[in-house]
N, C-alpha and C positions, 0 to 999 in steps of 0.2 A: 497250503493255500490251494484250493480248488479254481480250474483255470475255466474261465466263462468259452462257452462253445457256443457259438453263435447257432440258430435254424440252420444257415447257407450251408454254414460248415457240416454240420450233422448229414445233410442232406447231398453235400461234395462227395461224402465219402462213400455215397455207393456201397454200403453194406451186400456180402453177396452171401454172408450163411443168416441161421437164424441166430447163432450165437454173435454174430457181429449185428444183427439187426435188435438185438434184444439189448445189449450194451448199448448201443445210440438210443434208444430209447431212453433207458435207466437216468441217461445223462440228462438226455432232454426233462424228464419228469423234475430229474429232483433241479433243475436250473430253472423251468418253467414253472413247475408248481409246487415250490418249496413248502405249500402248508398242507400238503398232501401227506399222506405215510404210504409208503412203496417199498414192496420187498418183492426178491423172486422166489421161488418155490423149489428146494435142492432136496436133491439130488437129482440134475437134471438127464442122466442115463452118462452112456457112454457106448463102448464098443467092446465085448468079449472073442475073441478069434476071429473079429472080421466083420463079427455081426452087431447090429445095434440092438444093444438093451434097456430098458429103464428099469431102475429099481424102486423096488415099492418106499412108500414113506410114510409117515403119520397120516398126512393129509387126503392121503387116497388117490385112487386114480382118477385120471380128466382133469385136474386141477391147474387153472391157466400158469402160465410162464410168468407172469406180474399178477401179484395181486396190492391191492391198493384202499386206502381211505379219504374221502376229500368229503369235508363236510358231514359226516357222519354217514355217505353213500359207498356201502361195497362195491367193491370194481375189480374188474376179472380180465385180464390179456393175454389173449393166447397168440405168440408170436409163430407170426409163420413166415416162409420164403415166398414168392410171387407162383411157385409152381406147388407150398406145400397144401397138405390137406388135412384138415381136422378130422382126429380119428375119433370113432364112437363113443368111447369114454368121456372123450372132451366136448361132444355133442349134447351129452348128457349131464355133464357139469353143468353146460351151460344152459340149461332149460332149467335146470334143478335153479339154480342161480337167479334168473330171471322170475322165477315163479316165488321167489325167497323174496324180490323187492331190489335184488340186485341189478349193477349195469356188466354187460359182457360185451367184448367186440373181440374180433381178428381181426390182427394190425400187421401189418407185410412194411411199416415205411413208420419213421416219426413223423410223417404229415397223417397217417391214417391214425394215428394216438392223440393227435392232435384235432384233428374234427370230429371224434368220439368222445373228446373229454369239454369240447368248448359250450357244450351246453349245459353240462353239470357244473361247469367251472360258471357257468351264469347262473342256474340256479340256486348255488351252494356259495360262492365266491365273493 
């Protein structure tokens, strides 16, 4: 049984990495917009001797953290922390993206996924 998590609650929690801020997201989508399809994009890296890496994958580099379907609209998340930065590759997803027909946002909070989606969620919904 999946346990209903309220906005307040999502929002109590003060997410402080992006892996905790990408999970409160997740939750909120699929509780908020159950006729959505949402997945994240893995192998999301890790740390080799101290250092951070990411490993390549099908999809290619730049590819947001959530990608998503609502209404037959692609949709792109690239999750960050309140101090992180979108690196070049993901700058360029996101133009490639956008110029495809697609929606893209950087979202630091489930209230920022939330006022990036409520318009799609009007026109699609």
């Amino acid at each position: 049984m999946t346990e209903h998590i309220s906005k307040a609650e999502l929002a109590a929690r003060n997410p402080a990495t992006e892996e905790q801020i990408l999970t409160a997201i997740l939750e909120y989508l699929q509780q908020a917009i159950p006729d959505g399809v949402w997945a994240t994009v893995e192998p999301r890296g890790g740390f080799i001797n101290g250092r951070p890496t990411r490993k390549p994958h099908a999809a290619g580099v730049g590819v947001p953290d959530i990608i998503g379907c609502l209404g037959g609209q692609f949709i792109g998340i690239e999750v960050k922390t309140k101090k992180g930065t979108q690196r070049e590759s993901q700058w360029h997803f996101q133009h490639r993206l956008l110029k495809a027909g697609g929606e893209y946002a950087i979202c630091t909070s489930v209230e920022d996924v939330e006022d990036f989606l409520a318009p799609i969620v009007r026109r699609h919904g």
